[in-house]
C-alpha positions, 0 to 999 in steps of 0.5 A, a space after each residue: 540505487 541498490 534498492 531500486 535494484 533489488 526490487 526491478 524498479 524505476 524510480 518513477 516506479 518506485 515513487 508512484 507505488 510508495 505515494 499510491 501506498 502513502 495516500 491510502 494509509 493517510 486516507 484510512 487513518 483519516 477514516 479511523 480517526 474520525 471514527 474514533 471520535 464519532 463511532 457513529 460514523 461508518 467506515 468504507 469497507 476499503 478503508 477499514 481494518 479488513 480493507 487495510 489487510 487486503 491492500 498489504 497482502 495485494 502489494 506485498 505479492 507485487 512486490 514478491 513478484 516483481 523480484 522473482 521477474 528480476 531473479 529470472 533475467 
């Protein structure tokens, strides 16, 4: 598959990162929906909003990475 391709994985590599990516969104999303609803209520600094750019700029690097090892071979 020219995606797999493009980003030097495997499916099976392709599958774990995109769910690890999927359950970690659902996760906080869960956490701010009920933050929503009883403000209350604190959030995980993993899965607040701060949590949240920390993790995106963390995977997008693998990403970044991961291509420039497939540029180099």
């Amino acid at each position: 598959m020219k995606h797999l391709k493009e980003n030097n994985q495997t499916y099976v590599s392709h599958i774990k990162f995109v769910w690890k990516i999927a359950l970690y969104m659902l996760i906080s999303s869960c956490f701010l929906l009920i933050h929503g609803l009883l403000p209350f209520l604190h959030i995980p600094k993993l899965f607040s909003l701060e949590g949240m750019v920390h993790k995106i700029k963390k995977w997008d690097n693998y990403i970044k990475v991961t291509k420039l090892k497939k540029e180099k071979y």
